[in-house]
PDB file with one MODEL, atoms N, CA, C and O in Angstrom:
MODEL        1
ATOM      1  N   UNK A   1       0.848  -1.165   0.000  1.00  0.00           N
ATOM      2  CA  UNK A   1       0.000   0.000   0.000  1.00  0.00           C
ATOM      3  C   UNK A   1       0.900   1.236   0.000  1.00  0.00           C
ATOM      4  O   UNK A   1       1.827   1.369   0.799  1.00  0.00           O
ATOM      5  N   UNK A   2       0.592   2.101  -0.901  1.00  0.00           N
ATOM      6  CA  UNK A   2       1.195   3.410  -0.952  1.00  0.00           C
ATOM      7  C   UNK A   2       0.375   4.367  -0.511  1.00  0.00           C
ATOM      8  O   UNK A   2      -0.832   4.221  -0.704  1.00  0.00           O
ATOM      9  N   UNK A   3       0.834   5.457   0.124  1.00  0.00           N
ATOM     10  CA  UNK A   3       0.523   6.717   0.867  1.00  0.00           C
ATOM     11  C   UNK A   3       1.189   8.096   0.054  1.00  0.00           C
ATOM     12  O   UNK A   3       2.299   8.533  -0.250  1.00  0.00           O
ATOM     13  N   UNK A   4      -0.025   8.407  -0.058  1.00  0.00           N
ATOM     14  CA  UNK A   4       1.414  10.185  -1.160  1.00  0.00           C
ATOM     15  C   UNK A   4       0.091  11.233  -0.681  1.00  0.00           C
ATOM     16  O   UNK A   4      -1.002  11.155  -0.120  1.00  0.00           O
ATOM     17  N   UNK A   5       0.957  12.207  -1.287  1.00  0.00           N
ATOM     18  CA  UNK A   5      -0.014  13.511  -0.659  1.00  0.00           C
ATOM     19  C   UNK A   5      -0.966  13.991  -1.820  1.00  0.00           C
ATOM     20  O   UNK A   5      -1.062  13.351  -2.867  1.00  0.00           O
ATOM     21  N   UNK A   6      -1.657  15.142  -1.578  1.00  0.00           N
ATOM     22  CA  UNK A   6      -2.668  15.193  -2.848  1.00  0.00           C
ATOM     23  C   UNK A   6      -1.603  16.234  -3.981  1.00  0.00           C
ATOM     24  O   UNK A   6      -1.788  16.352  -5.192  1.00  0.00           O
ATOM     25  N   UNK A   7      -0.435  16.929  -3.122  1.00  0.00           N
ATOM     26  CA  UNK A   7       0.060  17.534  -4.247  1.00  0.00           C
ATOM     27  C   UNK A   7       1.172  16.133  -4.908  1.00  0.00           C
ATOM     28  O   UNK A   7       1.754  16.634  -5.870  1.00  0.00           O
ATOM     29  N   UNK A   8       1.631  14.683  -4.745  1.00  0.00           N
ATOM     30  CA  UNK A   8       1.644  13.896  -5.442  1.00  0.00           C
ATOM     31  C   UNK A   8       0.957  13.418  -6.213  1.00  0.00           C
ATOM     32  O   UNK A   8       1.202  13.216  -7.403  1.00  0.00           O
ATOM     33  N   UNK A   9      -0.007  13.175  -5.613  1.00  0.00           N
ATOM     34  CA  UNK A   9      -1.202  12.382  -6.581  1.00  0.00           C
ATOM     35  C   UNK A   9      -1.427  13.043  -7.577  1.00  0.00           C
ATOM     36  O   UNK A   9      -1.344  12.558  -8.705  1.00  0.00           O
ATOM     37  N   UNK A  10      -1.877  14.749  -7.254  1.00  0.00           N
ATOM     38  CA  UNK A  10      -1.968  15.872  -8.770  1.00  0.00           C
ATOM     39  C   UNK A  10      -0.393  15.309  -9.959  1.00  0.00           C
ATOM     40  O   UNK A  10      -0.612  14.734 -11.025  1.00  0.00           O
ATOM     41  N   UNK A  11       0.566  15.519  -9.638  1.00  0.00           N
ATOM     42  CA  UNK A  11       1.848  15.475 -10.088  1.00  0.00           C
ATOM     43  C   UNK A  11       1.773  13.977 -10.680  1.00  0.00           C
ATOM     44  O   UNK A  11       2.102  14.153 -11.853  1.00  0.00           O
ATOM     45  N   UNK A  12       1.553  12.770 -10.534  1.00  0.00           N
ATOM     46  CA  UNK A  12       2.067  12.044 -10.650  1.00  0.00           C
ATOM     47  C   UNK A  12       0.927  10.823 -10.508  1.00  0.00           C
ATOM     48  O   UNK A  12       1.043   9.835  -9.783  1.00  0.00           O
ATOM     49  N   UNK A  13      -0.441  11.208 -11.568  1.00  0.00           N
ATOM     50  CA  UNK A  13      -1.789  10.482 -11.657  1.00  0.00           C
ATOM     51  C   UNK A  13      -1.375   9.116 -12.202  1.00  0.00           C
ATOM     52  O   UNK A  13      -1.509   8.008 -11.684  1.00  0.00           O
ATOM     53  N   UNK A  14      -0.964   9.385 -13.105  1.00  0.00           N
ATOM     54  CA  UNK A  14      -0.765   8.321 -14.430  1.00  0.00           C
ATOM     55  C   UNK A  14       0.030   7.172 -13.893  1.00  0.00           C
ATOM     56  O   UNK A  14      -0.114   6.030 -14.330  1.00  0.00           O
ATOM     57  N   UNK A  15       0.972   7.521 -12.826  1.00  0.00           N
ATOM     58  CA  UNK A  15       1.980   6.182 -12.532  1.00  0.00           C
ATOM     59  C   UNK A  15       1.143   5.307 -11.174  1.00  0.00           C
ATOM     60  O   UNK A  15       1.219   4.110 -10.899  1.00  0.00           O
ATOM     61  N   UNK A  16       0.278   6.496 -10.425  1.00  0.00           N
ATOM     62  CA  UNK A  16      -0.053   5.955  -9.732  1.00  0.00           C
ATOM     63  C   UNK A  16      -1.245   4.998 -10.061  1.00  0.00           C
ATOM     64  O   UNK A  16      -1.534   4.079  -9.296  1.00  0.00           O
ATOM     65  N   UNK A  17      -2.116   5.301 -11.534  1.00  0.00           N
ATOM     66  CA  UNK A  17      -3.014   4.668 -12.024  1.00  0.00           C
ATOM     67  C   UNK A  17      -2.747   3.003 -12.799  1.00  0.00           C
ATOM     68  O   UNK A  17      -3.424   2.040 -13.159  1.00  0.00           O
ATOM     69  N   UNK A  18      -1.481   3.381 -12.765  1.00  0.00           N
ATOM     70  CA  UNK A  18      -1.016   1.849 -13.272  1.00  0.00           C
ATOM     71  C   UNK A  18      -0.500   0.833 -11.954  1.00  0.00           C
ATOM     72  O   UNK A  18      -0.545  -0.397 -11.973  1.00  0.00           O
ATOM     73  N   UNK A  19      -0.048   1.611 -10.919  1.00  0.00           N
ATOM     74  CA  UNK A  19      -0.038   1.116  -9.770  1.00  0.00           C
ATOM     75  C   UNK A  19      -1.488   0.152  -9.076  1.00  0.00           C
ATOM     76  O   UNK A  19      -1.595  -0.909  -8.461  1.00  0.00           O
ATOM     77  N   UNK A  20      -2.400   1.158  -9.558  1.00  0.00           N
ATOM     78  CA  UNK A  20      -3.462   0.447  -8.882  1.00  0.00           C
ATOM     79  C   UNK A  20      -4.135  -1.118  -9.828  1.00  0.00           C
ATOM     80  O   UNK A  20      -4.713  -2.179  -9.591  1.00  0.00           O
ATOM     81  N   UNK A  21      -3.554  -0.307 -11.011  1.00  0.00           N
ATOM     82  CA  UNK A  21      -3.906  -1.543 -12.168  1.00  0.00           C
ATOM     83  C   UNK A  21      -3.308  -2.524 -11.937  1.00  0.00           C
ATOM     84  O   UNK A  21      -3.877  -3.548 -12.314  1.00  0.00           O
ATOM     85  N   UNK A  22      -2.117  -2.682 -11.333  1.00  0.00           N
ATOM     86  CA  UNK A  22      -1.441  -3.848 -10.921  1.00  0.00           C
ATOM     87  C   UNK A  22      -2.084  -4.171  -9.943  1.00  0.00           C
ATOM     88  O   UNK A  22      -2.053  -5.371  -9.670  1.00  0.00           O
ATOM     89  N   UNK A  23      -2.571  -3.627  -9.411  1.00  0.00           N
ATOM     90  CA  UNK A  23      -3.524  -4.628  -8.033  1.00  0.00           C
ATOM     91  C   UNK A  23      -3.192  -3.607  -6.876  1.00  0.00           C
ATOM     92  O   UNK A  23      -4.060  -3.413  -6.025  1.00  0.00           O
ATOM     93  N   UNK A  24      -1.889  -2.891  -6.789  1.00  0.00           N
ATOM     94  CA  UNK A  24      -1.835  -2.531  -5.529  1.00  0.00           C
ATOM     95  C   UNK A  24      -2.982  -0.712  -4.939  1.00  0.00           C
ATOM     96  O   UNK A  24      -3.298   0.251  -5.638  1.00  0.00           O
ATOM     97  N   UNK A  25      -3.171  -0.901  -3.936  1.00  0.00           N
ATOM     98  CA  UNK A  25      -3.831   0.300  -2.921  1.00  0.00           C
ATOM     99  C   UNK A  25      -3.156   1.410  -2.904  1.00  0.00           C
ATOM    100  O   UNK A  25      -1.927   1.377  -2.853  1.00  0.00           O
ATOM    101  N   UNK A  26      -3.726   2.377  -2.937  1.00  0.00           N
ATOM    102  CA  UNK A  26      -2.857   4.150  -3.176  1.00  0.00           C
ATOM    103  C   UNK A  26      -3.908   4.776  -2.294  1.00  0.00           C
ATOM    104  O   UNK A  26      -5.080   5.052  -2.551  1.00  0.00           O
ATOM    105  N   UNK A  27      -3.075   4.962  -0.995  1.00  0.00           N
ATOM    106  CA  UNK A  27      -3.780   6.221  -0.106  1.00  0.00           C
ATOM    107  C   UNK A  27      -3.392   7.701  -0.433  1.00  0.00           C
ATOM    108  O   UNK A  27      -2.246   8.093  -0.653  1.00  0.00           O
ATOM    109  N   UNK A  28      -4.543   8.472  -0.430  1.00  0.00           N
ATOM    110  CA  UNK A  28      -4.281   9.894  -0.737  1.00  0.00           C
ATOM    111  C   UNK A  28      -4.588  10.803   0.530  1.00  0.00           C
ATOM    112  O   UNK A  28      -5.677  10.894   1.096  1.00  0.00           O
ATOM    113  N   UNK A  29      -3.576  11.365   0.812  1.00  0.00           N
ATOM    114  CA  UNK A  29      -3.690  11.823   2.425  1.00  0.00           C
ATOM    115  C   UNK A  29      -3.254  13.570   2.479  1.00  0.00           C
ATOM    116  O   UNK A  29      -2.293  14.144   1.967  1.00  0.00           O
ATOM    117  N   UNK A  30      -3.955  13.901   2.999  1.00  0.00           N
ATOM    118  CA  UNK A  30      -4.227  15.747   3.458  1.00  0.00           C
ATOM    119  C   UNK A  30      -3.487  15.818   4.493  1.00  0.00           C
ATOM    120  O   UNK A  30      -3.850  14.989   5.328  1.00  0.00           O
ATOM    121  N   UNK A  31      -2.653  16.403   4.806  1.00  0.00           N
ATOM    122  CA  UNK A  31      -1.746  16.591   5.925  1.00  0.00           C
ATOM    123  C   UNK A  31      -1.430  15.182   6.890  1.00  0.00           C
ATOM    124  O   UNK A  31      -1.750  15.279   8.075  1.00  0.00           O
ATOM    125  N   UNK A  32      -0.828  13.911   6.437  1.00  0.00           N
ATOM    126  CA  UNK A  32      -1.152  12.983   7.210  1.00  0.00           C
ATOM    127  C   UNK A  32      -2.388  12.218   7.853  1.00  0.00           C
ATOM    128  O   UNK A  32      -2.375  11.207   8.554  1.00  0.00           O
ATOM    129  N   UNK A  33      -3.585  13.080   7.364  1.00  0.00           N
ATOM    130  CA  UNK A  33      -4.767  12.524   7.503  1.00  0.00           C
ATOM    131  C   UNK A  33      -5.493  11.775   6.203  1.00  0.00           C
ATOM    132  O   UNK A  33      -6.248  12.515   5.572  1.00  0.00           O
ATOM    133  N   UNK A  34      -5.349  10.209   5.648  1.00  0.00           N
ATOM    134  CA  UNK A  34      -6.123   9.918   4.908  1.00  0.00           C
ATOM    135  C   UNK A  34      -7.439  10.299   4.830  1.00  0.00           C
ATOM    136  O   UNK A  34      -8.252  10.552   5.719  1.00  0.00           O
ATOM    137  N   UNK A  35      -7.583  10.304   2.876  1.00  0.00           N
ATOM    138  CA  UNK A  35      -8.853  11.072   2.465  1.00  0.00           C
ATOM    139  C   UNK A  35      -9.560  10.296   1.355  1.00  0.00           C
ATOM    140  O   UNK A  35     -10.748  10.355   1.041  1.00  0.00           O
ATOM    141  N   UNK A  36      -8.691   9.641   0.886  1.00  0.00           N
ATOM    142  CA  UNK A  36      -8.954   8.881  -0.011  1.00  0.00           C
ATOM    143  C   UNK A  36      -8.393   7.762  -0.248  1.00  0.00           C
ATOM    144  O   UNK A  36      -7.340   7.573   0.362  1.00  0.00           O
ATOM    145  N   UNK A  37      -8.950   6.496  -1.325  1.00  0.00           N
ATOM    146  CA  UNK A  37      -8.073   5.332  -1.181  1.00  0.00           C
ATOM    147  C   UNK A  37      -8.560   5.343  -2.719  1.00  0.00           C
ATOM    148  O   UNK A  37      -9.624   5.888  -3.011  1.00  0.00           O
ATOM    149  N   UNK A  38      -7.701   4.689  -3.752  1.00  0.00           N
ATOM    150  CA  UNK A  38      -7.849   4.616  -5.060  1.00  0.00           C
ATOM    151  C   UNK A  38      -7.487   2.955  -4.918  1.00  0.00           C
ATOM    152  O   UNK A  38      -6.648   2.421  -4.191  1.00  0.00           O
ATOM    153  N   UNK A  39      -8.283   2.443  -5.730  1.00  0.00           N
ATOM    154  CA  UNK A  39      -8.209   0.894  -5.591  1.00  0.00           C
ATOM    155  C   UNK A  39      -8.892   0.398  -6.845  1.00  0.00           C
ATOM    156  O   UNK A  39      -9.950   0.964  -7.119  1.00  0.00           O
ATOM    157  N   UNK A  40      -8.369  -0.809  -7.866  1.00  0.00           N
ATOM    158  CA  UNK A  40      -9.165  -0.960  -8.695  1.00  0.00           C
ATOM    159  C   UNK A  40     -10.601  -0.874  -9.312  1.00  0.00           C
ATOM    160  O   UNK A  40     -11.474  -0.986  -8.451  1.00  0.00           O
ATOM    161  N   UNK A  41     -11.008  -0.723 -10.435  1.00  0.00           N
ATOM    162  CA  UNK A  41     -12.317  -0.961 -10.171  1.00  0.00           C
ATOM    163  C   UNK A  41     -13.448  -1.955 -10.702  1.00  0.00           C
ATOM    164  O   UNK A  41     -13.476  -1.945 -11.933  1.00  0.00           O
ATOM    165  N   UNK A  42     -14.076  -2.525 -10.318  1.00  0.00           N
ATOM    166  CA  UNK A  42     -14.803  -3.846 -10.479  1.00  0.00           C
ATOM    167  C   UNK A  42     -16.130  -3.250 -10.754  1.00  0.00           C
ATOM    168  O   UNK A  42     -16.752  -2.506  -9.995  1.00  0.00           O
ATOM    169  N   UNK A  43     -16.572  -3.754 -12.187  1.00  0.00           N
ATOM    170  CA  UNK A  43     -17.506  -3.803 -13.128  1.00  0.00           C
ATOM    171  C   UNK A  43     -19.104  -4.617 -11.583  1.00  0.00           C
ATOM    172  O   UNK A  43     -19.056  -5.591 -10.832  1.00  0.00           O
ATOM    173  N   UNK A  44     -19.779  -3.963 -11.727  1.00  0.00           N
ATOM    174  CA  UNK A  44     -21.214  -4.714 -11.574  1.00  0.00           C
ATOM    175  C   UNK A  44     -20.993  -6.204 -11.933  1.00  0.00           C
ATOM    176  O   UNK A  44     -20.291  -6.691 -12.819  1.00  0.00           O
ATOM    177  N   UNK A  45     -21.809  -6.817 -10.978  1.00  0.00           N
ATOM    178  CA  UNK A  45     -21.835  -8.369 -11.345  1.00  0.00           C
ATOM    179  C   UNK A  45     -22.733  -9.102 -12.788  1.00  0.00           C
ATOM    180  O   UNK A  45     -22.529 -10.106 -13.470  1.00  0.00           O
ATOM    181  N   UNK A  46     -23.879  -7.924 -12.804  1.00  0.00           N
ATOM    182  CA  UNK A  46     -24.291  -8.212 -13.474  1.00  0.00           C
ATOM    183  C   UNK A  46     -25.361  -6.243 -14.016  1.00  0.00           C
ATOM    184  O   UNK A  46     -25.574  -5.162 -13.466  1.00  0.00           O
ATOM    185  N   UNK A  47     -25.715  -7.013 -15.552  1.00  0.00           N
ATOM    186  CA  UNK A  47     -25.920  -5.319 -16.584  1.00  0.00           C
ATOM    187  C   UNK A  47     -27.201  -4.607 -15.690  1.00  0.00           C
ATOM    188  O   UNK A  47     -27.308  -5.375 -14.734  1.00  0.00           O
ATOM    189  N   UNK A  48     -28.080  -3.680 -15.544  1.00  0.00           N
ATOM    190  CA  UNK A  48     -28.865  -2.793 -15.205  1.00  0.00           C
ATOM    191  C   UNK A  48     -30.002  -3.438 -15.960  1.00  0.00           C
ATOM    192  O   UNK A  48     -29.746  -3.841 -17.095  1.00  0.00           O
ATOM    193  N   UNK A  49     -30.753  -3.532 -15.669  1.00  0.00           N
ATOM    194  CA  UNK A  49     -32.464  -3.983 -15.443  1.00  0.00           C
ATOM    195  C   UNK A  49     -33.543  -3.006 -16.853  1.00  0.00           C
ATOM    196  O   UNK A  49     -34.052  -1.885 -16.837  1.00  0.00           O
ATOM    197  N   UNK A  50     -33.523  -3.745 -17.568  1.00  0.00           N
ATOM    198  CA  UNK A  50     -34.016  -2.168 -18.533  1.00  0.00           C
ATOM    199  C   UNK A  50     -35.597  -2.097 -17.946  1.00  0.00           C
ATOM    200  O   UNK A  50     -36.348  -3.009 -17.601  1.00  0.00           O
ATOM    201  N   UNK A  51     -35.808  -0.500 -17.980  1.00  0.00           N
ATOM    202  CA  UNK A  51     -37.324   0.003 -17.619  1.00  0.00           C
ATOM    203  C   UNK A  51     -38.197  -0.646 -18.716  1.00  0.00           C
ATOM    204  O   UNK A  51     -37.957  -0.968 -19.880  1.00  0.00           O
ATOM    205  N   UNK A  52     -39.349  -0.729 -17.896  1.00  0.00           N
ATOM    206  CA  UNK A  52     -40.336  -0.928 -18.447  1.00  0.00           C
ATOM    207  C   UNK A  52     -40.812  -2.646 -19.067  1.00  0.00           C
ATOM    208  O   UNK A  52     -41.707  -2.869 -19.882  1.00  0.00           O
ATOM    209  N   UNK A  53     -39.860  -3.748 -18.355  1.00  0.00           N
ATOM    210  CA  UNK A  53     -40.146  -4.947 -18.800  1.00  0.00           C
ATOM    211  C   UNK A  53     -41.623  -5.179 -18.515  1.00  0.00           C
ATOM    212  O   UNK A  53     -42.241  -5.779 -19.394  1.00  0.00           O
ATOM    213  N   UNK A  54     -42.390  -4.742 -17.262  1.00  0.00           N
ATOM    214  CA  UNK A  54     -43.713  -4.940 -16.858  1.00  0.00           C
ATOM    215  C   UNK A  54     -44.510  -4.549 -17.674  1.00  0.00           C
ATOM    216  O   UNK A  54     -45.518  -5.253 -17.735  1.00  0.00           O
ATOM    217  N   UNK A  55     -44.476  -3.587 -18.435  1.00  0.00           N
ATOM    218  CA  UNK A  55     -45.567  -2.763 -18.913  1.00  0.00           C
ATOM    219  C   UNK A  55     -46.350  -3.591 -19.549  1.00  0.00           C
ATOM    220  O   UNK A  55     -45.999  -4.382 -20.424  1.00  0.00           O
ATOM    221  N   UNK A  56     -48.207  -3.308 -18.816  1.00  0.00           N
ATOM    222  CA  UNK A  56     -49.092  -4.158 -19.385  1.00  0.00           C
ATOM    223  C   UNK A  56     -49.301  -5.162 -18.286  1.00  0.00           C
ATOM    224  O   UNK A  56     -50.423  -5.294 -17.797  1.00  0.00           O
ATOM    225  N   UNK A  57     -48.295  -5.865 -17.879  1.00  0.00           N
ATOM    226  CA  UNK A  57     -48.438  -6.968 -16.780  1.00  0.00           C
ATOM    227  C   UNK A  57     -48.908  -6.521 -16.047  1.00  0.00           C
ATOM    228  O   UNK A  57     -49.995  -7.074 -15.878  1.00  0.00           O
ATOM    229  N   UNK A  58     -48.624  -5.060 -14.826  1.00  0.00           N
ATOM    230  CA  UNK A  58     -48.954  -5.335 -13.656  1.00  0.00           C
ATOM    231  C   UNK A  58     -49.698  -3.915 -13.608  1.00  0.00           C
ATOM    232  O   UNK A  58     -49.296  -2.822 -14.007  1.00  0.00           O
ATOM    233  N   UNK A  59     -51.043  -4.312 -12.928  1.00  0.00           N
ATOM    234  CA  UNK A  59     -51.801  -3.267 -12.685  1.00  0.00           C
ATOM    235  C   UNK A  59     -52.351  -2.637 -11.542  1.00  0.00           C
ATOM    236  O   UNK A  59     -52.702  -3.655 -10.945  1.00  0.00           O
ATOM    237  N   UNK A  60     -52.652  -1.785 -10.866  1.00  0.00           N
ATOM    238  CA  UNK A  60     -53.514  -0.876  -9.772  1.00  0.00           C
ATOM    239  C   UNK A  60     -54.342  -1.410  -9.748  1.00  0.00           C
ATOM    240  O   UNK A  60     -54.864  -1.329 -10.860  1.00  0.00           O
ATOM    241  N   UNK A  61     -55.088  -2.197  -8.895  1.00  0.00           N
ATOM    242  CA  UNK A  61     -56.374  -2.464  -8.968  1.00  0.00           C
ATOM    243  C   UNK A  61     -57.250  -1.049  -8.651  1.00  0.00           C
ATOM    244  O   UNK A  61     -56.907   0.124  -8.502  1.00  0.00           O
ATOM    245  N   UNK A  62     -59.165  -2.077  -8.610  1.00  0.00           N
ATOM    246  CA  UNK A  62     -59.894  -0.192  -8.368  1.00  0.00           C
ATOM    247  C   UNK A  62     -59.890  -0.490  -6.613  1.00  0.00           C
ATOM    248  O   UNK A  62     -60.890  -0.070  -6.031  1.00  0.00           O
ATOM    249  N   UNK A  63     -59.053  -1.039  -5.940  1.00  0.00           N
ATOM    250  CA  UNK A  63     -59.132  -1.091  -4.460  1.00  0.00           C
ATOM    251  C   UNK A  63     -59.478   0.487  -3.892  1.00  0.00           C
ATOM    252  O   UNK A  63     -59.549   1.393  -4.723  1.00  0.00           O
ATOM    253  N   UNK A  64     -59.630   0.694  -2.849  1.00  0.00           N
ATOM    254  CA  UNK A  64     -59.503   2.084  -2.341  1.00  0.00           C
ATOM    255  C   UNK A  64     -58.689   2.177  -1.417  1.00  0.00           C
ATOM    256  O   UNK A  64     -58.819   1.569  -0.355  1.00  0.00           O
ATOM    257  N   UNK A  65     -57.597   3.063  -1.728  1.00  0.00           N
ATOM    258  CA  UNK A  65     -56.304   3.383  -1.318  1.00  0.00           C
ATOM    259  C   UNK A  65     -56.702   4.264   0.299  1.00  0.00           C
ATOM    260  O   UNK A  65     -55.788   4.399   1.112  1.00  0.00           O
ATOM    261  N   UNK A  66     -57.907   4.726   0.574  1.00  0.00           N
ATOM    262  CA  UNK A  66     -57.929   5.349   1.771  1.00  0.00           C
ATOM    263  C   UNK A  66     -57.972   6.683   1.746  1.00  0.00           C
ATOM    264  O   UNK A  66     -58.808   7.485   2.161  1.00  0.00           O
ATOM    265  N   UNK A  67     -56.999   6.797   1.225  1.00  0.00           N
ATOM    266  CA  UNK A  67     -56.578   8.732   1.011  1.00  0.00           C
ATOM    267  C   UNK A  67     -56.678   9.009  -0.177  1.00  0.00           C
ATOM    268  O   UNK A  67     -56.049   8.330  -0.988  1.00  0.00           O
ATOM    269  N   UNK A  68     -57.566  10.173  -0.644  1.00  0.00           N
ATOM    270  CA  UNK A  68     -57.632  10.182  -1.770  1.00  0.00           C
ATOM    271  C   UNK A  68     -56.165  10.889  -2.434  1.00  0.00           C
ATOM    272  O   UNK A  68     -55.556  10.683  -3.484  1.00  0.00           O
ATOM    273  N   UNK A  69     -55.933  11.829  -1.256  1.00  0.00           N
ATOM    274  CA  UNK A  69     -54.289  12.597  -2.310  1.00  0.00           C
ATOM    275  C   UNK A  69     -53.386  11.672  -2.407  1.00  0.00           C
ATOM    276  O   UNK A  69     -52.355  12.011  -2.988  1.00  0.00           O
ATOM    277  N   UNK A  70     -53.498   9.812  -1.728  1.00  0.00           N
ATOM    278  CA  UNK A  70     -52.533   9.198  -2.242  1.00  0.00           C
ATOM    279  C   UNK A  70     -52.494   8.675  -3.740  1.00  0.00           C
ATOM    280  O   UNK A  70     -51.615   8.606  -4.599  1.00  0.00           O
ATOM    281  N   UNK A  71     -54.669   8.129  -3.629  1.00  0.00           N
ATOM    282  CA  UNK A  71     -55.031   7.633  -5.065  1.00  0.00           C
ATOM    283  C   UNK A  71     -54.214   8.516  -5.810  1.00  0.00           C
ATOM    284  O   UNK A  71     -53.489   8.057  -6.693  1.00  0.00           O
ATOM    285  N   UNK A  72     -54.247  10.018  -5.505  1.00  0.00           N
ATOM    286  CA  UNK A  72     -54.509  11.323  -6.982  1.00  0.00           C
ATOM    287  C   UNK A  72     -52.713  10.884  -7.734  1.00  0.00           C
ATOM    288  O   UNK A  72     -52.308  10.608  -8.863  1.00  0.00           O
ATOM    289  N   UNK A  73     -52.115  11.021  -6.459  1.00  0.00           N
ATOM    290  CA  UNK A  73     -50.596  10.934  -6.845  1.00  0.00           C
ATOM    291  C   UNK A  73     -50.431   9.623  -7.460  1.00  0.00           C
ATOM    292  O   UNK A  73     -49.763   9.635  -8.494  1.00  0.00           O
ATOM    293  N   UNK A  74     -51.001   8.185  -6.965  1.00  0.00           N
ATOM    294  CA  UNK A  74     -50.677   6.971  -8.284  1.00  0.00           C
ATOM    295  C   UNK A  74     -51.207   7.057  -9.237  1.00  0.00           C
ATOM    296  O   UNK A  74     -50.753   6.423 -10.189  1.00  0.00           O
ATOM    297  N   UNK A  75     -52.506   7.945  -9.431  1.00  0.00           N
ATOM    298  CA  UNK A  75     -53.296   8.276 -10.671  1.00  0.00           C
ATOM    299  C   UNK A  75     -52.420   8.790 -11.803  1.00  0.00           C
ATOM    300  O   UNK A  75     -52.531   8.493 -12.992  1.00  0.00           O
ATOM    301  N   UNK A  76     -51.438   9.694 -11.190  1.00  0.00           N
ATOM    302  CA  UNK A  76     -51.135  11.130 -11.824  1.00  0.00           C
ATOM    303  C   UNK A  76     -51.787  11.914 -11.624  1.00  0.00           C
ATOM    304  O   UNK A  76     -51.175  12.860 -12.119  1.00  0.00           O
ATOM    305  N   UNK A  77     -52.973  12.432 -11.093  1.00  0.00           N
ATOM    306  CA  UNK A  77     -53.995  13.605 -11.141  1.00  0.00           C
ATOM    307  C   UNK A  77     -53.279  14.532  -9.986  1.00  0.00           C
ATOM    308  O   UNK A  77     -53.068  14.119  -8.845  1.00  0.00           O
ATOM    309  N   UNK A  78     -52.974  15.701 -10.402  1.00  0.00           N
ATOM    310  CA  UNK A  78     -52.672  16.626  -9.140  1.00  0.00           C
ATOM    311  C   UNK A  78     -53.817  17.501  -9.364  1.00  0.00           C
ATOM    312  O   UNK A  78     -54.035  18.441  -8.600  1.00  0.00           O
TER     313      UNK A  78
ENDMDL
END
């Protein structure tokens, strides 16, 4: 694990970015006080959910919600 200051890190991005690409940890520290940690980065396990697969499937029934300013707001009606 490496420790450098933020006026290193400004100076000297690029070496430290291949540093981390190798696997290793880069602390970025403000007067001896860590602030940051730069560490590889790992992709989602899996892609984002596209909107709108339901549409059509799932519906509101005509239940009564109780409140009507809750109905108005699932309605859309303001």
């Amino acid at each position: 694990m490496t420790v450098v200051t933020v006026h290193e890190a400004k100076t000297h991005l690029s070496r430290l970015l291949a540093q981390v690409e190798a696997g290793e940890e880069v602390i970025v520290a403000r007067a001896d006080h860590p602030v940051a940690r730069l560490v590889p980065f790992e992709p989602a396990d899996r892609p984002p959910r596209p909107l709108g697969r339901l549409r059509d499937r799932a519906r509101i029934g005509d239940q009564n919600w109780g409140d009507a300013e809750v109905q108005a707001l699932l309605e859309g009606v303001e």
